[in-house]
C-alpha positions as MATLAB code, in Angstrom:
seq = 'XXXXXXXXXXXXXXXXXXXXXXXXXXXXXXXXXXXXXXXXXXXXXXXXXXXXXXXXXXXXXXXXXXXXXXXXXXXXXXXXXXXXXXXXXXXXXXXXXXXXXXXXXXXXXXXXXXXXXXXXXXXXXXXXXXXXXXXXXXXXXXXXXXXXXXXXXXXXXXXXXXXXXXXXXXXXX';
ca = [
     141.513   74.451  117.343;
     138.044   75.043  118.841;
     139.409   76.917  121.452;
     141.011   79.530  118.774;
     137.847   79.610  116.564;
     135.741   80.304  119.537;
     138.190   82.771  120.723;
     138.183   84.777  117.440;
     134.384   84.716  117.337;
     133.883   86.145  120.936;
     136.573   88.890  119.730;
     134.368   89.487  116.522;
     131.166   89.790  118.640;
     132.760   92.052  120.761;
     133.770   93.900  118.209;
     130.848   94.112  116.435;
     129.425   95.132  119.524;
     131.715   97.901  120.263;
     130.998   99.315  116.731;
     127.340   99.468  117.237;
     127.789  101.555  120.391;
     130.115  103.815  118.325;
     127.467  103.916  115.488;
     124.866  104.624  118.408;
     126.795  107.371  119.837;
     127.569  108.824  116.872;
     124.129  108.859  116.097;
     123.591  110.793  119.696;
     125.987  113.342  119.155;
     124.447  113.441  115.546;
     120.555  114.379  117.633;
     122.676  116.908  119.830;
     124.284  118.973  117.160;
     121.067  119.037  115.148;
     119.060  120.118  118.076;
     121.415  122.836  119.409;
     121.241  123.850  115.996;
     117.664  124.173  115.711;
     117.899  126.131  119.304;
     120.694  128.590  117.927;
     118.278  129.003  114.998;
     115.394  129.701  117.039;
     117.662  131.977  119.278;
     118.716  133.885  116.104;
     115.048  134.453  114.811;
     113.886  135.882  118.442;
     115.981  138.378  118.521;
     115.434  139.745  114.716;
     111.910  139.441  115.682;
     112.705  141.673  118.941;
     115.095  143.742  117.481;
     112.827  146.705  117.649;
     112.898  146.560  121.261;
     116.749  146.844  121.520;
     116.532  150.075  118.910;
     113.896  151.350  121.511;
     116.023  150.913  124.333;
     118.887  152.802  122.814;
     117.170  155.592  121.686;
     115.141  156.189  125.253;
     118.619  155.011  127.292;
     118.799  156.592  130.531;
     121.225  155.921  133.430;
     119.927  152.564  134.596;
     120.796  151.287  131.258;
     124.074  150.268  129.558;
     126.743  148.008  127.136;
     124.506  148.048  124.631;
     125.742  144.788  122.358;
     124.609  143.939  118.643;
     125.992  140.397  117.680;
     125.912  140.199  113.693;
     126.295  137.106  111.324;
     128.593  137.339  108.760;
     128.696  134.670  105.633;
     132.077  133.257  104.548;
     132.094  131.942  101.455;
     135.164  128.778  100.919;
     134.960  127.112   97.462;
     131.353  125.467   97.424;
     130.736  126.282  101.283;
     129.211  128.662  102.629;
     129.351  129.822  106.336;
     128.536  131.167  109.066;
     130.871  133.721  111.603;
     129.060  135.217  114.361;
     130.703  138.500  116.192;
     129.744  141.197  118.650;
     129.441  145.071  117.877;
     130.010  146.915  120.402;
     129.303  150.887  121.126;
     126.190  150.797  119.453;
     125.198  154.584  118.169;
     122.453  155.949  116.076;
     123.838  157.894  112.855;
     120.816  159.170  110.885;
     118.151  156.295  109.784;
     121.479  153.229  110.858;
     122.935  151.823  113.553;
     126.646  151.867  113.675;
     129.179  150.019  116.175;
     132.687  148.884  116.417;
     133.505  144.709  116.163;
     134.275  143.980  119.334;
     136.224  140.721  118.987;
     138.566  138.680  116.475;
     136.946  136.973  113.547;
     138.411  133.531  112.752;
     136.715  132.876  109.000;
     135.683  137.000  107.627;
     137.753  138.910  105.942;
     135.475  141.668  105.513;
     135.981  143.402  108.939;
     137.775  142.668  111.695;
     138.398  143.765  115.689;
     137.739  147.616  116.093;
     136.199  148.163  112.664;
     133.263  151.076  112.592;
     130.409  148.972  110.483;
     126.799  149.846  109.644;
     124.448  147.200  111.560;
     122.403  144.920  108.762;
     119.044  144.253  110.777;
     118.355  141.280  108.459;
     121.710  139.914  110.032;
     121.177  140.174  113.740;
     121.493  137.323  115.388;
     121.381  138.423  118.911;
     121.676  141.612  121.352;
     121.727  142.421  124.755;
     122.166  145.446  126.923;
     122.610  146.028  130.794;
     119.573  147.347  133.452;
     120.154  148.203  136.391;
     118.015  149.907  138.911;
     119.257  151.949  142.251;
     117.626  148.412  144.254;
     119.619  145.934  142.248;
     123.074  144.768  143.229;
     124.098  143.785  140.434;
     122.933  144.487  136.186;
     120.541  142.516  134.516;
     121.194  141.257  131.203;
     118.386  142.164  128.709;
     118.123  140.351  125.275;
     121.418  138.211  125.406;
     119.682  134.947  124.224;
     123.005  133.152  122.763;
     124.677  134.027  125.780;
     121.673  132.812  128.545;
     121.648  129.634  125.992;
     125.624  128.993  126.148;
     125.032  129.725  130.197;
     122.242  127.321  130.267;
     124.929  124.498  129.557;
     127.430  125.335  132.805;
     127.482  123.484  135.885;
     126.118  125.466  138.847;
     130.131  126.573  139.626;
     130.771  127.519  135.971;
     127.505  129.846  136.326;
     128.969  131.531  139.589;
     132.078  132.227  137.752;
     130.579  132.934  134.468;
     128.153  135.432  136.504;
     131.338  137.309  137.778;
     132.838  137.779  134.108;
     129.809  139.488  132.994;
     129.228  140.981  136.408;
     125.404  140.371  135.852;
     122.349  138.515  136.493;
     120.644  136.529  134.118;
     116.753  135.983  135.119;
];
């Protein structure tokens, strides 16, 4: 009988245990999502607050630069909640006092455009853009702007950089 009592309290210690490491890592990934939240925010308020540079860019383009990328946040609106989509715009063009450019990929949550659609860029909702320099010396582009994606890179391994590098076919000092 003491054997079985003492057995069932070592199993509830353990267990007890075991939830307080849950709890604890919960808490951890808790810290991580808030911070990389906090980054992403940051992230999105640099580039409004460079945006003019990108606009500059485009309008004095020249052969060294190119793939000029806009990356826009649309709301989504479910019920009570309210979200957030984020999605590229591509073939960026100036038409009068506006930016215009086509959505490059597939929303998930919007409704309000989707892939290919010709849309008026809303400065107030840039979250990030990038474009490609590269001079006669380099061998390779240099991604300009592109703060999500140097922040998603950031997180690779050293091999997941090398191939991430070749998808973009770029360099990202």
């Amino acid at each position: 009988m003491k054997k079985s009592i003492l057995i069932v309290f070592a199993a509830l210690a353990l267990t007890a245990c075991d939830n307080k490491n849950i709890a604890k890592d919960a808490y951890k990934g808790l810290d991580k999502q808030e911070k990389e939240l906090a980054e992403l925010d940051s992230i999105t308020k640099q580039a409004r607050s460079t945006f003019d540079d990108f606009k500059l860019a485009l309008e004095m383009r020249d052969s060294t630069m190119s793939n000029f990328f806009v990356k826009e946040e649309f709301l989504v609106t479910e019920g009570e909640r309210t979200r957030q989509e984020h999605l590229w715009i591509r073939d960026i063009y100036q038409d009068g006092n506006v930016l215009k450019g086509i959505i490059d990929n597939q929303p998930v949550a919007t409704s309000d455009v989707k892939v290919n659609d010709t849309i008026v860029i809303d400065d107030a909702k840039v979250s990030d853009w990038m474009f490609y320099k590269r001079e006669p010396k380099d061998t390779v582009a240099r991604i300009i702007g592109g703060y999500s994606v140097k922040f998603m890179r950031n997180k690779l391994s050293e091999a997941e950089k090398i191939e991430f590098d070749k998808q973009y076919q770029a360099s990202f000092d």
